[in-house]
GUGUFI-130600 format. One record per residue (C-alpha): residue in one letter; chain; x, y, z. Coordinates in Angstrom, 1 decimal, m for minus. Each point is the difference from the previous one (the first is absolute). Example, Ala and Ser with C-alpha at 12.3 -4.5 7.8 and 13.67 -1.06 7.14 Angstrom:
REM GUGUFI-130600
<"A" "A" <12.3 m4.5 7.8>>
<"S" "A" <1.4 3.4 m0.7>>
This chain:
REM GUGUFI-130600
<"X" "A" <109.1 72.1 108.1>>
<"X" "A" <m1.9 2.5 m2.5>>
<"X" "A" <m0.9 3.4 1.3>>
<"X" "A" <m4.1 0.1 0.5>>
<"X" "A" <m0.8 2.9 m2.0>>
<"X" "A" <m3.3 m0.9 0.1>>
<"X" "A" <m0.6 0.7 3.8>>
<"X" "A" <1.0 3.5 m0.6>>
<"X" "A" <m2.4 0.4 m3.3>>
<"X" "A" <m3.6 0.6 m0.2>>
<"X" "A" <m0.5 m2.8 m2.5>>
<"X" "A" <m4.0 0.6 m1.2>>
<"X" "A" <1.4 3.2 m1.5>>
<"X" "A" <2.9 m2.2 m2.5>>
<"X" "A" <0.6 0.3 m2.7>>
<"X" "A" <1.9 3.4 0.3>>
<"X" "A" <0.0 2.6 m2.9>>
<"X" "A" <3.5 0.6 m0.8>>
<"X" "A" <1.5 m1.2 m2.9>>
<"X" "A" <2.2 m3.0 m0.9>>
<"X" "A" <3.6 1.8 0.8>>
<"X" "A" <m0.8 2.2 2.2>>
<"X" "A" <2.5 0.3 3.0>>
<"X" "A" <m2.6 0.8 2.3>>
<"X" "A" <m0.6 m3.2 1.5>>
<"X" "A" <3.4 m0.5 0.9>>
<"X" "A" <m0.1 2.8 1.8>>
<"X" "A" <m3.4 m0.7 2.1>>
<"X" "A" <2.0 m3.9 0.2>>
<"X" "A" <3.0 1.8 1.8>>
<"X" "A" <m2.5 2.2 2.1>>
<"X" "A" <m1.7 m3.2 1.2>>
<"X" "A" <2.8 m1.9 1.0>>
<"X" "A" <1.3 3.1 1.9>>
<"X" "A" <m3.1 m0.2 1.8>>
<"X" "A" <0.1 m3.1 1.0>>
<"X" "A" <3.5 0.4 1.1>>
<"X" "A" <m0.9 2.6 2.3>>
<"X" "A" <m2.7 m2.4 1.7>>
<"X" "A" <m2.3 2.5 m0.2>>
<"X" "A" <m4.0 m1.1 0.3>>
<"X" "A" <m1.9 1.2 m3.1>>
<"X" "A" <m2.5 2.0 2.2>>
<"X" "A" <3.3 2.4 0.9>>
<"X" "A" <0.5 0.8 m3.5>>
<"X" "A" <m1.2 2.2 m2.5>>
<"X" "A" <0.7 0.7 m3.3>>
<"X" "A" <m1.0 3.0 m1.6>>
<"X" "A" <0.2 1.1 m3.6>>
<"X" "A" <m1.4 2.7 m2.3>>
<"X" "A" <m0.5 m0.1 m3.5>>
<"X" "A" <1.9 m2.2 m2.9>>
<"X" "A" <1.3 m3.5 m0.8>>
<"X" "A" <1.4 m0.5 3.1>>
<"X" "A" <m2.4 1.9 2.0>>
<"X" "A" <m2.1 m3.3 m1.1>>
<"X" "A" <1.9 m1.9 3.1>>
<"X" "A" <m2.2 0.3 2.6>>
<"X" "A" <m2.8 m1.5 m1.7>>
<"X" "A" <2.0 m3.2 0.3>>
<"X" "A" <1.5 0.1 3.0>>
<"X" "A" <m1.6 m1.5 3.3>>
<"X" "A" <0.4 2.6 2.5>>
<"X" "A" <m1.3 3.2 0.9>>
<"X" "A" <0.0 2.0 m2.9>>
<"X" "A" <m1.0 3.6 m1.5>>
<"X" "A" <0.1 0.6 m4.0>>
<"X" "A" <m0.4 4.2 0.1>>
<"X" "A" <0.2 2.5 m2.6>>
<"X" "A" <2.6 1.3 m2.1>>
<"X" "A" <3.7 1.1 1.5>>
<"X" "A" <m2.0 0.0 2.8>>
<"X" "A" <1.5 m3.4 1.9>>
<"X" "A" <2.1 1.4 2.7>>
<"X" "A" <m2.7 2.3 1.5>>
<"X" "A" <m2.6 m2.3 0.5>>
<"X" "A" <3.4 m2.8 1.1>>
<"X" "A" <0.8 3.2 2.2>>
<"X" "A" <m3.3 0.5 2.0>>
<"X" "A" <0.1 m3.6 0.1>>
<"X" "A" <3.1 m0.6 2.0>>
<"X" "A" <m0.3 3.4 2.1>>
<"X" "A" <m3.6 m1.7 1.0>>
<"X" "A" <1.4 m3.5 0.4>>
<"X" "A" <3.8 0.3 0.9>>
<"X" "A" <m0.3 m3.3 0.7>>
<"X" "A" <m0.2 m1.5 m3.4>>
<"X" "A" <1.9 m0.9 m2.2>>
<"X" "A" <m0.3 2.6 m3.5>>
<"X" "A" <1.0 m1.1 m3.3>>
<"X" "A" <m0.7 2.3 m3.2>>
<"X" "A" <0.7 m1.8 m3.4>>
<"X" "A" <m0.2 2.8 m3.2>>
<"X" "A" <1.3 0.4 m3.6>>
<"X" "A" <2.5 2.6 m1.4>>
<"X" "A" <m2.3 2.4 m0.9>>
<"X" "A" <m2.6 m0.6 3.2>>
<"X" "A" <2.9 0.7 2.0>>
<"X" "A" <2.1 2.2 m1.7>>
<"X" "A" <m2.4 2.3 m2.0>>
<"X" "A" <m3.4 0.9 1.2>>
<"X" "A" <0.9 m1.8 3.2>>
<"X" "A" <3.6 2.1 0.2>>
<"X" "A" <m0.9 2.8 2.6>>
<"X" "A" <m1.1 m2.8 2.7>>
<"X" "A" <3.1 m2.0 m0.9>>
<"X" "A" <2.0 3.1 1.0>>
<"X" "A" <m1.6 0.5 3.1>>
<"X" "A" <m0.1 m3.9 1.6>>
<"X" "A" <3.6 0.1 m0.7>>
<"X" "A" <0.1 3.2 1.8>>
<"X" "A" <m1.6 m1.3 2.5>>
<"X" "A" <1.1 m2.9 0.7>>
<"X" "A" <m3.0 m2.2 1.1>>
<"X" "A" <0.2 m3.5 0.6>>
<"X" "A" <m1.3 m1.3 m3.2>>
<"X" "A" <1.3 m1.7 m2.9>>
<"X" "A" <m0.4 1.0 m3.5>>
<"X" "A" <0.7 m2.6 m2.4>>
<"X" "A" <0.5 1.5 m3.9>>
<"X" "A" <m0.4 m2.3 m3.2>>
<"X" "A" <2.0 2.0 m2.7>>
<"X" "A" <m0.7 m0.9 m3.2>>
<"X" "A" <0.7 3.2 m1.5>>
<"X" "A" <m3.5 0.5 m1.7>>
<"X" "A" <m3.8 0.6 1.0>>
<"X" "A" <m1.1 m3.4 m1.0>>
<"X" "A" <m3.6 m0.2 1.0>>
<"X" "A" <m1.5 3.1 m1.8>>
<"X" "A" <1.7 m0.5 m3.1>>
<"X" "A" <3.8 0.4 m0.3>>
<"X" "A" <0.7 3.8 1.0>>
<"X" "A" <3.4 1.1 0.8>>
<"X" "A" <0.6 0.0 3.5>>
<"X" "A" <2.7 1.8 2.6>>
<"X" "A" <2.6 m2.6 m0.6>>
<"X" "A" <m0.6 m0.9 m3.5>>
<"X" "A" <3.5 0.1 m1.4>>
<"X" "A" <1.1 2.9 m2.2>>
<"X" "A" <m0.5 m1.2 m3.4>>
<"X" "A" <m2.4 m2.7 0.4>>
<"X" "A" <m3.4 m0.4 m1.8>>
<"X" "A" <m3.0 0.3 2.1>>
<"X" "A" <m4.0 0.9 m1.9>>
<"X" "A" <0.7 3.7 1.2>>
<"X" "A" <3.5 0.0 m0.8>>
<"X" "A" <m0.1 m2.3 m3.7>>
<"X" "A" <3.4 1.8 m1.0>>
<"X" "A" <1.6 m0.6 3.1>>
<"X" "A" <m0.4 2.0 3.7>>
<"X" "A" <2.2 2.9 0.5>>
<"X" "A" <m0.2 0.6 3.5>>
<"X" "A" <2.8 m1.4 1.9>>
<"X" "A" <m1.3 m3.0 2.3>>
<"X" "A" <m0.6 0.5 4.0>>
<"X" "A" <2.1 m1.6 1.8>>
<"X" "A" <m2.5 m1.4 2.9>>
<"X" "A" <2.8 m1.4 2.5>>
<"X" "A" <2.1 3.1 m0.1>>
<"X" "A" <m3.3 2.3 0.1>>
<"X" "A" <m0.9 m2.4 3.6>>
<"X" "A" <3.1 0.5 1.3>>
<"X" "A" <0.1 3.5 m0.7>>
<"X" "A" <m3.5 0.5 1.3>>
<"X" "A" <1.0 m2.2 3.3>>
<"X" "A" <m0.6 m3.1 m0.1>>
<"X" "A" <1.7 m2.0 2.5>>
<"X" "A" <0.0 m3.6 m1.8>>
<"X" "A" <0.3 0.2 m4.0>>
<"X" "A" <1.2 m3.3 m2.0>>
<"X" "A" <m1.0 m0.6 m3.8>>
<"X" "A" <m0.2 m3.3 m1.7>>
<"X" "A" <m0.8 m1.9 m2.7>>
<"X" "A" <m2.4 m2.8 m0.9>>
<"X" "A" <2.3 m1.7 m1.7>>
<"X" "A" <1.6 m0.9 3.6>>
<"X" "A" <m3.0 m0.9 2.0>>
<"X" "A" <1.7 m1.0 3.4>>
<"X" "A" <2.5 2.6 m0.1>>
<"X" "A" <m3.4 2.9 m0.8>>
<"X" "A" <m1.6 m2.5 3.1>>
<"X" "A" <2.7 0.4 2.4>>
<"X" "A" <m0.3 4.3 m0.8>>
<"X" "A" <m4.0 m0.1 1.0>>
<"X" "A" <0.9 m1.8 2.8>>
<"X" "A" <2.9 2.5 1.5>>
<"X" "A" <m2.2 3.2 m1.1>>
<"X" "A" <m3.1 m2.2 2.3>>
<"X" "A" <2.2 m0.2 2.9>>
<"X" "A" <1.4 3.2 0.0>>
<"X" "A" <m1.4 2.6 2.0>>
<"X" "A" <m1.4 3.2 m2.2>>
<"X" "A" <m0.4 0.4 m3.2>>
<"X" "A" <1.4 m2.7 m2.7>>
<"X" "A" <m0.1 0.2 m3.6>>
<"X" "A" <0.5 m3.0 m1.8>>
<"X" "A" <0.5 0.9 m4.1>>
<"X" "A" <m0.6 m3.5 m1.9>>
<"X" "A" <0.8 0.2 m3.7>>
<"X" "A" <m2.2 m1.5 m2.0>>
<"X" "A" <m1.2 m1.3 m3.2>>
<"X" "A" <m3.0 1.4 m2.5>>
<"X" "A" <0.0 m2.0 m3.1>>
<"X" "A" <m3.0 1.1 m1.3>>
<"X" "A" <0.1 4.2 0.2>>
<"X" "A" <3.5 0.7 0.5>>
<"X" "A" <1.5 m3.1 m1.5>>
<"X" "A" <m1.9 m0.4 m3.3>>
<"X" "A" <0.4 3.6 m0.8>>
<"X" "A" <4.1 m0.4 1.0>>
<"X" "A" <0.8 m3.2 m1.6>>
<"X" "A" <0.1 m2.4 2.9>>
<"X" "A" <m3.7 m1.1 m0.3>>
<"X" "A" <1.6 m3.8 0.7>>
<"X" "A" <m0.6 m0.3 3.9>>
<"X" "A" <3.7 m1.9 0.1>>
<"X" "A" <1.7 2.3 m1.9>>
<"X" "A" <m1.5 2.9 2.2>>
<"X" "A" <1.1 m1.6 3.2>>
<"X" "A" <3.2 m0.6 m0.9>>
<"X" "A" <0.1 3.5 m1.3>>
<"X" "A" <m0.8 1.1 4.0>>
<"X" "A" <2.7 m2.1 1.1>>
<"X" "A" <2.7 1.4 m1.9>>
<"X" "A" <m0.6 3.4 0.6>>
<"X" "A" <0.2 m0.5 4.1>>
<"X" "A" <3.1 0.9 1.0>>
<"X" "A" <0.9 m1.1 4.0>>
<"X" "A" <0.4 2.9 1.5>>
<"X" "A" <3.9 m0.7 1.3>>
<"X" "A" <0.6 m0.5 m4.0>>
<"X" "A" <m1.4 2.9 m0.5>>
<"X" "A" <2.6 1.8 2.5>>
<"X" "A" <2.9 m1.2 m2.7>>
<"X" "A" <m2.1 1.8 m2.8>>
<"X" "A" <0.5 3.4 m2.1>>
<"X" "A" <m3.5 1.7 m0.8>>
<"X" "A" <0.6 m1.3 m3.6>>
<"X" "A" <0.4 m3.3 1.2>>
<"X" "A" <m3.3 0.6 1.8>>
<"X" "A" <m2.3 1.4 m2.6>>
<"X" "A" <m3.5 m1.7 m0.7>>
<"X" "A" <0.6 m2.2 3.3>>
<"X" "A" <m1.2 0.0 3.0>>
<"X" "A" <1.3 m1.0 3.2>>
<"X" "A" <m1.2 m3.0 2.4>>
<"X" "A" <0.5 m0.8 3.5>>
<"X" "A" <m0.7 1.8 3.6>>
<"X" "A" <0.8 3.5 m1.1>>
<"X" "A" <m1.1 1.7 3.7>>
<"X" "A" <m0.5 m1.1 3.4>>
<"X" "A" <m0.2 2.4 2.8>>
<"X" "A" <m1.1 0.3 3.5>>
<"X" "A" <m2.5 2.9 0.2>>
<"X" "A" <m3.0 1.0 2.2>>
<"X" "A" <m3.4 m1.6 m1.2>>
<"X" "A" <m2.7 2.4 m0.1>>
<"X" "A" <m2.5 m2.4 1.6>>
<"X" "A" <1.4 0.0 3.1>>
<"X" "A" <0.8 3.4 m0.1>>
<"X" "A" <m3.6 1.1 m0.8>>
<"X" "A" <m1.1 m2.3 3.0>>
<"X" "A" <2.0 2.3 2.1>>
<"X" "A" <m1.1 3.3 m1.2>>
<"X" "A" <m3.8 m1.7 0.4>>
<"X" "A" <1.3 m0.4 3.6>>
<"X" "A" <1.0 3.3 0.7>>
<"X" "A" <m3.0 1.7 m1.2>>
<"X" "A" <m2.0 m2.9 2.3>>
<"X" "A" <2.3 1.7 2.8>>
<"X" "A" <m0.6 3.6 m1.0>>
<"X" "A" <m3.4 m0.5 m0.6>>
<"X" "A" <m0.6 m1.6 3.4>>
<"X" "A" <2.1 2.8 1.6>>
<"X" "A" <m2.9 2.8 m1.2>>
């Protein structure tokens, strides 16, 4: 039986803005069905975003949702879920939403550890406001800011979550929709915080100006620069350069600052009634 997308989607507001190519909706596809694998009701979800092409999502999506400002996701997800422990937080950003003006609050939510998850759509590029260069757009590739090629070395989000303490990180592609499906889906069950990297397709700003404007051709493109992570153990760094690598990088058992904070909320109750 076909998966009801539509039960999920807020259909007066279709069609959607992004363009013909763009990986996004796989991802929101694979973020759906992850959902709806989890049995959760819609009213226990929401989907927060900030600013971008994928920060679009929860304009479309029928469930509790918040659409904030700049970088600025995870601390409106965060008072969120410290208010409402019991729902269930999803954030969905871009490269640069995340990663750039956003990357001080991606530090700290990893460091942190709250139960939320934060789903990233990398498509190497800021594609919304016109094709800048953004944290992970490859060394040498064209972007409008960078129309000789970038020379900053690309941030490497996964390593930078796991670094910062993250206690679920998996990266994907949209060129495998199930496999990037059954990632959102771990990272939603786990407890703390999960990152969920999805790499992703721009044919329009990064793949026009990089010549792989054909959607196909871009995919494809995706594909064959994921390398599974336990091929990637049999690698040399040569061997590895201008790929990334896919699979469940992290998973760890850590304490989730919710539940924490409930008990320091306690304790101060105690003190307090002690005066």
């Amino acid at each position: 039986m076909a998966f009801n997308y539509e039960y999920y989607l807020r259909m007066d507001k279709m069609p959607h803005m992004w363009c013909p190519g763009c990986g996004i909706g796989i991802v929101v596809k694979a973020m759906l069905r992850a959902i709806d694998k989890m049995g959760w009701s819609k009213d226990d979800v929401a989907v927060v975003s900030g600013i971008g092409c994928t920060s679009r999502t929860p304009g479309y999506v029928d469930f509790n949702t918040l659409h904030t400002t700049h970088g600025r996701a995870l601390t409106f997800a965060t008072g969120l879920k410290l208010a409402r422990p019991d729902k269930h937080v999803i954030v969905i950003s871009g490269d640069g939403d995340a990663a750039a003006i956003g990357g001080n609050h991606f530090l700290h939510a990893c460091r942190r550890n709250i139960d939320l998850t934060l789903i990233v759509v990398n498509n190497y590029i800021y594609g919304m406001t016109g094709g800048q260069a953004s944290p992970t757009t490859p060394f040498g590739a064209r972007a409008s800011t960078a129309p000789y090629g970038a020379v900053d070395s690309p941030l490497d989000i996964s390593r930078v979550a796991i670094a910062a303490g993250a206690s679920y990180v998996a990266r994907g592609t949209v060129a495998q929709g199930f496999m990037l499906e059954k990632f959102i889906y771990n990272g939603f069950k786990h407890k703390g915080f999960a990152v969920i990297e999805a790499m992703s397709t721009c044919p329009i700003q990064y793949g026009r100006r990089n010549k792989l404007s054909d959607p196909v051709q871009l995919l494809k493109w995706v594909k064959e620069h994921g390398v599974p992570a336990k091929k990637a153990e049999k690698m040399s760094p040569e061997e590895l350069e201008g790929k990334f690598i896919t699979g469940e990088l992290h998973n760890q058992e850590r304490v989730e600052y919710t539940e924490e904070y409930e008990l320091v909320r306690q304790r101060a109750q105690e003190a307090a009634g002690a005066r």
